[in-house]
Every structure is written in structure tokens, then in C-alpha cells.
C-alpha positions as CSV (number, residue, x, y, z in Angstrom):
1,X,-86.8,28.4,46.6
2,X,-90.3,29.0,48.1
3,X,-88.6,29.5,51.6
4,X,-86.3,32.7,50.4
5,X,-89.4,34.6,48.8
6,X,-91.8,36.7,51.0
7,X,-94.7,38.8,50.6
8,X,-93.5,42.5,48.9
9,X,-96.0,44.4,51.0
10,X,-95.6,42.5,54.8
11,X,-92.2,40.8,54.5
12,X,-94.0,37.5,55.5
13,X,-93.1,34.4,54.2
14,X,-95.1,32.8,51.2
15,X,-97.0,30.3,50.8
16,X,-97.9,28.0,47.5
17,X,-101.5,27.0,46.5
18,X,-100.9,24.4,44.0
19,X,-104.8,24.2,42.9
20,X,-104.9,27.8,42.1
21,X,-101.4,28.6,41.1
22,X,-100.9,31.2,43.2
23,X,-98.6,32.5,46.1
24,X,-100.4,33.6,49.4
25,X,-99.2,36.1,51.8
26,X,-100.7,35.8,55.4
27,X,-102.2,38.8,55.1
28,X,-104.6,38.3,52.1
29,X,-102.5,39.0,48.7
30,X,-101.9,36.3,46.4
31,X,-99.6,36.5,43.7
32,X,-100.0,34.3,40.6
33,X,-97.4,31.8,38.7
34,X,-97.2,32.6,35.1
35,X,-97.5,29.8,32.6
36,X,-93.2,29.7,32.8
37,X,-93.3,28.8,36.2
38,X,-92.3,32.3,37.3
39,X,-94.1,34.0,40.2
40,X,-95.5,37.4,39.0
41,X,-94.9,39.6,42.6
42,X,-95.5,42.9,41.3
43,X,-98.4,44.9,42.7
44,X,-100.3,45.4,39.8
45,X,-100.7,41.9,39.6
46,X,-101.6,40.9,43.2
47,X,-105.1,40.3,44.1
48,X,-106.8,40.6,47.5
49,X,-108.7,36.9,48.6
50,X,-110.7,36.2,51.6
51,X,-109.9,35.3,54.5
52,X,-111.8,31.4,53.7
53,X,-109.9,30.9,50.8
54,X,-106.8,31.2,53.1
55,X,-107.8,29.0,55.9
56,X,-108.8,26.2,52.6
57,X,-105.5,26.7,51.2
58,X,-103.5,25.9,54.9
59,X,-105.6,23.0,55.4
60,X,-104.5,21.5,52.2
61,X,-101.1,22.0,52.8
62,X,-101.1,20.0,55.6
């Protein structure tokens, strides 16, 4: 499922950061799971994160 979802604002492709629970697009938004599972991709709810804390969450990925 993760593969058809994409970042509202870019139109990039998402990726998942188990440890925080959260969506990342490659541009700096992440977009949190709610407690149902359910990713929460509306704009009021997207946060801005550095640009370290999206380099930390490729390298676990791999």
C-alpha cells in the first residue's frame, strides 16, 4: 500500500519511519499514523522535520 501513497504537497513517493510512526516526504513533511493504523495526510496535521532526521530515517531503512 505504501508504494501507491505520495506526499499531498510534492507528489513524491512516501516513505515509512517505523520508530516514529510517521510518513516522510523527501521534501521535509511527515505525516503521522493514528493509533488505527491510518495515515493522517491532511495539512493541518503534517509537520516540517530536519533535514538529519531524514538522512537517520533512510539509513535505517536500509
Amino acid at each position: 500500500m505504501l508504494k501507491a501513497l505520495v506526499c499531498p504537497f510534492s507528489k513524491l513517493p512516501l516513505t515509512y519511519d517505523l520508530e516514529a510512526r510517521e510518513l516522510l516526504s523527501p521534501v521535509g513533511v511527515a505525516f503521522p499514523i493514528t493509533a488505527n493504523g491510518i495515515a493522517d495526510m491532511t495539512p493541518a496535521s503534517a509537520r516540517l522535520v530536519g533535514h538529519r532526521q531524514m538522512v537517520e530515517s533512510k539509513c535505517e531503512q536500509t
